[in-house]
C-alpha positions, 0 to 999 in steps of 0.5 A: 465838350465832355459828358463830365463837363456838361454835368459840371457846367449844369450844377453851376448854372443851378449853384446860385439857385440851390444856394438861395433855396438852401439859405432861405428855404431848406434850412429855416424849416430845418432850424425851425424844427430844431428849435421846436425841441427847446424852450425859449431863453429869456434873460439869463435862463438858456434855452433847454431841451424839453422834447415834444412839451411845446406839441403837448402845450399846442394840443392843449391850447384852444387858442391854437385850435380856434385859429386852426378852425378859423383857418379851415373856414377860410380856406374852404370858402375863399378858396372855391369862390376865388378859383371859381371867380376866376374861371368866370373872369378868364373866359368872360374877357377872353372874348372879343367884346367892346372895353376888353382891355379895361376889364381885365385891367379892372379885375387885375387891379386889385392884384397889384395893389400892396396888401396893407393898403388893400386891407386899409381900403376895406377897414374903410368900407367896414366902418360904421356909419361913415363907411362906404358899405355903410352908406349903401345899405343905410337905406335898408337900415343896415348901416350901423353894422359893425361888421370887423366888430362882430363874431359873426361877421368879422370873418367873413367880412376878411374872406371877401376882401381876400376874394375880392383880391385873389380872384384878379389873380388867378385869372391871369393864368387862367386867361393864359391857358386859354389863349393857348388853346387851339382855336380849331377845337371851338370851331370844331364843336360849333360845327357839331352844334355843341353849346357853349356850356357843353364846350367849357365842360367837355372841353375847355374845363378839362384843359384846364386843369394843370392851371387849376393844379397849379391855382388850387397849391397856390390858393391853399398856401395864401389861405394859410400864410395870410396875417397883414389884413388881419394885422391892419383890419381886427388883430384876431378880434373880436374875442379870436373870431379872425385869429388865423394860424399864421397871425397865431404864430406872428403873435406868439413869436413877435408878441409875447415872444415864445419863439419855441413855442411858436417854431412849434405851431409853424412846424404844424403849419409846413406839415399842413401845408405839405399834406394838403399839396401831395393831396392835390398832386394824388386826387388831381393829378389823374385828371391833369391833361397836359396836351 
């Protein structure tokens, strides 16, 4: 076979994925920002072209800038506990201890369990009085607390169910990078007299950092693209407390039906996005060590 037809015979075998990547991926944020430069039509007034006015109404609507804030919150705390969690799982059933195999079926249940019905569980755990949360702290006399119903509470009451359900996740590429290692580099270090927790620093954490690259891209981008807790268990409330910038975007889109208006914040939200990925791959990837 030629050079020409292995070249050919490649890009087929790549054609069903470029075509879907190009239809699902490539051109809606290609349209998405085209219409970010138009009004939105409603009834028989078309759609216009009026330039950046959608940017310039986003930079002046504090709605937009709350939930910008909510979001960075949520990213900042969910994201280190949750990675963290994680690591501390990996290594812990990675061991050889009785009931190995329950345990990482319990940490991983959590995973696979549909999002709605995640949030559901918790918005009965959150309830008020007859909630499960609310019946173990009733004897401290706490058990009234309206937790979804509060400001201050509301939001980090969503980040522990995220948590709660991220970290199962995350560990099960980390337990992969685990069982990959060599088992000599253990043995080497006990017989250097190396504790455990010089082995994980020296040793263990550093190669695991391609996993941690590849966590930490995935992590940023659930913390951003969250909206069916926040549908089922406040719908931004109280007083837009848990209003993320995603359920921002599904509001005005779906509710009040600005669909330029809202290709806008999601145009700000794929540059977010991809600012925060080229900074990971920059800071992290000197200290990435693939072998």
């Amino acid at each position: 076979m030629t050079r020409t037809a292995h070249w050919i015979h490649a890009w087929l075998l790549l054609l069903p994925s470029l075509v879907l990547l190009a239809l699902f991926t490539h051109y809606p944020a290609v349209a998405t920002l085209w219409q970010s430069f138009f009004s939105t039509a409603k009834g028989s007034r078309p759609s216009v072209f009026v330039g950046l006015d959608n940017y310039e109404q986003l930079v002046e609507d504090p709605i937009f800038w709350q939930a910008l804030s909510n979001n960075f919150w949520y990213a900042f705390w969910t994201i280190p506990i949750s990675i963290a969690l994680a690591i501390l799982m990996a290594v812990w059933v990675n061991r050889k201890i009785a009931g190995r195999g329950f345990l990482r079926l319990a940490y991983f249940t959590p995973t696979i369990l549909p999002m709605i019905a995640v949030a559901n569980i918790w918005l009965f755990f959150y309830t008020p009085e007859y909630g499960l949360l609310a019946k173990l702290l009733e004897p401290f006399g706490a058990g009234s607390q309206n937790w979804l119903g509060s400001k201050a509470t509301a939001l980090p009451a969503v980040m522990v169910v995220a948590i709660w359900k991220e970290a199962g996740f995350f560990m099960i590429f980390y337990l992969a990078a685990l069982q990959s290692m060599s088992p000599h580099l253990a043995e080497a270090a006990a017989i250097e007299g190396a504790s455990r927790w010089y082995f994980f620093r020296r040793v263990t954490f550093p190669l695991l950092m391609p996993t941690t690259l590849f966590v930490l891209i995935n992590a940023v981008i659930n913390a951003f693209r969250l909206v069916d807790h926040i549908v089922v268990m406040t719908r931004g409330g109280p007083d837009n407390a848990t209003s993320l910038l995603l359920y921002y975007v599904y509001e005005i889109g779906f509710r009040f039906w600005d669909t330029a208006y809202a290709a806008a914040l999601t145009v700000v939200l794929l540059v977010i996005l991809g600012v925060a990925a080229i900074a990971q791959f920059f800071f992290l990837g000197r200290k990435v060590h693939y072998q």
